[in-house]
N, C-alpha and C positions, 0 to 999 in steps of 0.2 A: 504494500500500500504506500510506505514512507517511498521508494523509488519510482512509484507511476505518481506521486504531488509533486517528486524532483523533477521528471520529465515532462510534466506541465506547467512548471515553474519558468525551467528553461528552455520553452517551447513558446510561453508567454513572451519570456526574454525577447528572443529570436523575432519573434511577429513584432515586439514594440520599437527593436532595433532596425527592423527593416521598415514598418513606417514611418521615422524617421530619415531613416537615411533618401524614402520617396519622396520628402516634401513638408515634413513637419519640423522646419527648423526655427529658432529664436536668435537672431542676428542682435548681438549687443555694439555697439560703438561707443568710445569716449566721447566723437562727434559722427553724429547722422546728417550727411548732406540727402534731404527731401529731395530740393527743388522743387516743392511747392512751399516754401513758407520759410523763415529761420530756420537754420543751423538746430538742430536737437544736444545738448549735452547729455551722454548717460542713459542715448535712446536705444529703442530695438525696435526690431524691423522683427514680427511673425509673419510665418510663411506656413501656408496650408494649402493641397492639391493644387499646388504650380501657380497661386495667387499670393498677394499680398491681403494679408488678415487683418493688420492693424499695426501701426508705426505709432510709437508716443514713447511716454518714459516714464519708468516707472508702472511699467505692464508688468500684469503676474502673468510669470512663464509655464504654461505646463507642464507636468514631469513627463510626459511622453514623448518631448522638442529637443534633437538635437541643439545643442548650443553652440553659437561660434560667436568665438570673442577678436575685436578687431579696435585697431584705432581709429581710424577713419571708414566710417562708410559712405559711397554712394550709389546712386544708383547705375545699372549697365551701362558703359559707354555705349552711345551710336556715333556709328561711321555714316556723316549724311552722302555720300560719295566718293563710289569703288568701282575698281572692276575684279575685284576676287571674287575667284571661283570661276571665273573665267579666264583670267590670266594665273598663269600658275606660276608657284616658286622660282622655275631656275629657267634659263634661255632655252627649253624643247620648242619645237616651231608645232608641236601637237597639241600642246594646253596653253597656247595663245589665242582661245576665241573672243579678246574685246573688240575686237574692228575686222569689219569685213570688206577685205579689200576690191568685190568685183563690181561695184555700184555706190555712188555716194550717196544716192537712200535709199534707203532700206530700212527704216521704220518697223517694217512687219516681223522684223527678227525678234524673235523673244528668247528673252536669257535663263526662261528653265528649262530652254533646251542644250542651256551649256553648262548649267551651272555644274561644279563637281563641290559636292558637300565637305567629301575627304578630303580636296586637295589640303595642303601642307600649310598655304597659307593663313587659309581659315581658324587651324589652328593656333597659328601666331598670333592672328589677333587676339583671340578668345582668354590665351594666356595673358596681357596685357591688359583687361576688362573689356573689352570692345563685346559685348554680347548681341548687339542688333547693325547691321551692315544694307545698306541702299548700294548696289552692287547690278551691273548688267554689261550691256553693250557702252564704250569708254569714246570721249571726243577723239574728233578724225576725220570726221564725215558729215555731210551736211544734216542728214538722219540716216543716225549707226545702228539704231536696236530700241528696242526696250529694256527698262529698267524693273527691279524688283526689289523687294526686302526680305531679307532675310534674319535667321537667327543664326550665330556660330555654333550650333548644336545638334545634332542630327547626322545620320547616315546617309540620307540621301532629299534630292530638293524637298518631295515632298514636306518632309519632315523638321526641316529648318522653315520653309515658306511662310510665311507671314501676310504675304499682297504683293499680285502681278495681276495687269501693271502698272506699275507703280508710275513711271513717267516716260516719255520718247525722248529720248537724247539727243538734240540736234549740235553743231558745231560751225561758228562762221571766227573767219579769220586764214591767216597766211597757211596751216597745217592741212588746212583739206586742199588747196589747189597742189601739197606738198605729197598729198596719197593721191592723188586722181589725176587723169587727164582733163577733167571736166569739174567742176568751173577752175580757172583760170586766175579769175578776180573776185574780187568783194562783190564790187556790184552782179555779176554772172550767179556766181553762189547766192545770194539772196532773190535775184529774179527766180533763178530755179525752183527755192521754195516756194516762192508766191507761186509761181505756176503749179507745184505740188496740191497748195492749199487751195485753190480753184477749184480742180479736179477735182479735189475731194469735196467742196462744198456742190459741185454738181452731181457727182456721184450720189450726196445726201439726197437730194432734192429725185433724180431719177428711182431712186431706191422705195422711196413713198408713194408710185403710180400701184391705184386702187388695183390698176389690172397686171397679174404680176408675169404674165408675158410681155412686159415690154420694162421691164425692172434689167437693169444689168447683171454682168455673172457678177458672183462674190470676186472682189478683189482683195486682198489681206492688205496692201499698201493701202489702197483709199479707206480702208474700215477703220485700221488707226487710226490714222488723220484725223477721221473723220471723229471719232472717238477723243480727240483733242482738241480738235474745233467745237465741240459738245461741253467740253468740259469737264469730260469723264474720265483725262487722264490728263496730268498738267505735263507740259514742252519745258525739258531742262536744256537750255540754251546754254554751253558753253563758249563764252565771249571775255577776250581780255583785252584787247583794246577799246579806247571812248567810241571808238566810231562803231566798233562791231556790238558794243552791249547798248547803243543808241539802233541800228539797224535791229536787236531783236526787238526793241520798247517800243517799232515803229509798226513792224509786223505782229507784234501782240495788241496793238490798237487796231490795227487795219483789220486781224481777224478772231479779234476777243480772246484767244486762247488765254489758259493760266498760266503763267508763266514764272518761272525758277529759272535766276540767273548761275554760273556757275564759272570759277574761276576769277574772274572780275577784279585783273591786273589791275587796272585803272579807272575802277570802279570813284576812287577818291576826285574823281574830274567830274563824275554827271552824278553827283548826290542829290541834288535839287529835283533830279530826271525820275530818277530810282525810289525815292523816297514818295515821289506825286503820283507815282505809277504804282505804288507801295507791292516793290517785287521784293521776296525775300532771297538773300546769296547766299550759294556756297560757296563759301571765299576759297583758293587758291591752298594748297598744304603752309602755312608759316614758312617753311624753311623749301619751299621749292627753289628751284635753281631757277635764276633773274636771267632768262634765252628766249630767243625769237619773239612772241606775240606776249611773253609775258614779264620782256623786261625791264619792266617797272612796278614788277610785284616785291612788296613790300613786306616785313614784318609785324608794321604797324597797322596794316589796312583793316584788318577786325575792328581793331580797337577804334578807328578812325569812323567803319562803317556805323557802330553799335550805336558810338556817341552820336549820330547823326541820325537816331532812332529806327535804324535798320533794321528788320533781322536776319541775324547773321548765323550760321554753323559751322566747322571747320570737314575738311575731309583727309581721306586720305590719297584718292586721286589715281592716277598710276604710275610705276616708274619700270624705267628699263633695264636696269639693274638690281642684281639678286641682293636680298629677297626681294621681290617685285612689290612691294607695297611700303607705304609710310603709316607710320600710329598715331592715329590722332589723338592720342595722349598725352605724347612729346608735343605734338605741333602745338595743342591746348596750351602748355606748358611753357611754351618759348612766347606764344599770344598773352599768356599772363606776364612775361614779363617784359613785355612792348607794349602798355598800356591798358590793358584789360584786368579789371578787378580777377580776384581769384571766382571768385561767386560768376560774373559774366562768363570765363575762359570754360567754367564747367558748364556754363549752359550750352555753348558752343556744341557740345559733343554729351548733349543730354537732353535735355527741356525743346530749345530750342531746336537741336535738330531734329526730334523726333517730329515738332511742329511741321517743319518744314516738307521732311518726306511723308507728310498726313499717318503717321502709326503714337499719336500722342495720348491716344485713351488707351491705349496698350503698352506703351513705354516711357521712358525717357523721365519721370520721379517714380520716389518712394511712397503713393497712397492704395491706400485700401482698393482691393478689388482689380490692380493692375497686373500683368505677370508679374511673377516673383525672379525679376535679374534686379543680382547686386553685386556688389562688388566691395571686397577687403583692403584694405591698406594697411601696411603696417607704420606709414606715416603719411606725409604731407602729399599727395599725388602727382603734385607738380614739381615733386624733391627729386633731383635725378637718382639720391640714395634710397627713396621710397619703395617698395616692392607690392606687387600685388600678390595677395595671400590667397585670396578665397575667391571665386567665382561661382555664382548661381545664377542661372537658366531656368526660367517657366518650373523655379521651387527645387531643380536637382541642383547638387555640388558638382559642379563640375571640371574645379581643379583645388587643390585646399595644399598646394607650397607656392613657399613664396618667392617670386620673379620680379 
């Protein structure tokens, strides 16, 4: 009898140990960064079936809650702009799908047909907080792809996916006449879209005849578009000259589209433009290299945009050199110290950019009823000696040393 109370004793164990380790955990910090409200001293963050339960301080913890003790916490970083999981770790010319080079648009391309969940980078970032990732088709092309979101977690897209699609990526400036034969110039490239955007606004209008023999075939080009000109998926326009983020502010008037500017060298020139047009950026990586169309990208332009009541989010972009991506943890980091409060530099790659890529009732703070991503520090986040300890995804741990 005394041996079958032992074997259900530590059979109880065993089931309380594994409900915790599924998602019942009680996050303590010395400081809780929300980002929805003050700084927390001494707060905790529960977590139950992959949500957030209740953040405050001075919560009674159940005894059934793993516990993780941290000194800073906040919430998941988001990457507002990538091409991971499409471009992979090292120079193979086989897991390089962010640009396709046989047409400068191609809009209809969508990136969970490349996304690779496993690739290597993915979990570089994930190691670093980065838990939510805006990643697809990469500038290069006047429309390169579709964009999506994802989570750093998962086996496969499915399982990471969050929302696709998320946006069309288009690109004006000197790198696309640089991959194509076709346009040539600024002005070429921009006619071509207008011509694009045409089509598709007749395409719409053909598509609504009551008699659906005289409806055109499905086109997957003009259905996006058309799907952007609706307003059903916003155009992230990468532009870094005045003149090229002025040509998208002209063509988002001309055809209503939403528009998300990105990159935006010299965004510090049309603030008056950007701000009346109230377009939100993804500014440039901090520490990109100052070459070709972007060099007059600055360190200080976050900070420059914010104060000039922007909004702003940081990315990480893409780069040609292994590892093929930036973190915008670092970049946060070098942004905080060019001007940007600490509190702003973490909206950047939290609050705000979740705002931006539309996943903010699902990410990007610490309140009740959100996924449960957070993230450990064992100091100041923006410390280059800082490490990240703990990583939680939709309530699992999904790294607990610290980097």
């Amino acid at each position: 009898m005394r041996n079958h109370i032992k074997l259900i004793v530590v059979a109880l164990g065993l089931i309380l140990q594994a409900v915790s380790a599924v998602g019942q955990i009680a996050v303590q910090g010395e400081t809780v960064y929300t980002m929805a409200g003050a700084p927390l001293k001494n707060g905790v963050v529960l977590i139950k079936n992959g949500k957030i339960e209740a953040v405050g301080t001075g919560l009674a913890i159940p005894a059934t809650y793993k516990i993780v003790q941290s000194k800073v916490v906040t919430p998941g970083l988001v990457d507002a702009h990538s091409v991971v999981g499409l471009a992979g770790i090292l120079n193979y010319s086989q897991d390089q799908d962010q640009l396709e080079l046989s047409d400068a648009i191609q809009p209809e391309l969508r990136a969970v047909d490349s996304y690779n969940a496993r690739e290597d980078l993915v979990k570089w970032l994930r190691d670093f907080g980065i838990t939510t990732v805006h990643t697809g088709h990469g500038p290069g092309a006047l429309a390169s792809g579709q964009t999506m979101v994802v989570k750093t977690a998962g086996n496969t897209v499915s399982q990471s996916l969050v929302q696709s699609p998320t946006m069309v990526a288009f690109t004006l400036g000197a790198a696309v006449g640089q991959n194509y034969r076709k346009p040539g110039t600024r002005a070429k490239g921009v006619s071509m879209l207008r011509d694009e955007f045409l089509k598709a606004q007749d395409y719409a209008k053909k598509m609504q005849a009551k008699d659906a023999t005289k409806r055109p075939a499905r086109d997957l080009k003009m259905d996006i578009l058309n799907d952007v000109l609706a307003g059903n998926v916003s155009a992230l326009f990468t532009a870094h000259r005045a003149t090229d983020i002025q040509a998208a502010l002209r063509l988002q008037k001309e055809f209503g589209f939403k528009l998300v500017l990105d990159g935006a060298s010299e965004a510090y020139l049309v603030l008056d433009e950007l701000k009346k047009a109230n377009v939100p950026v993804i500014i440039h990586p901090t520490m990109m290299r100052a070459v070709g169309d972007g060099i007059n990208a600055s360190m200080e332009t976050a900070a420059v945009l914010r104060r000039a009541g922007i909004t702003v989010a940081l990315q990480s972009g893409y780069e040609g050199y292994v590892p093929k991506t930036r973190v915008v943890l670092f970049e946060a980091a070098v942004a905080a110290a060019h001007g940007l409060s600490f509190e702003d530099a973490l909206r950047t790659i939290t609050i705000d950019a979740a705002k931006i890529i539309g996943v903010s009732k699902e990410v990007g703070s610490l309140e009740k009823g959100k996924d449960a991503d957070v993230v450990c520090f064992d100091g100041d986040p923006f410390e280059y000696t800082s490490h990240v300890c703990t990583v939680i995804i939709n309530g699992e741990i999904v790294k607990e040393t610290c980097k």
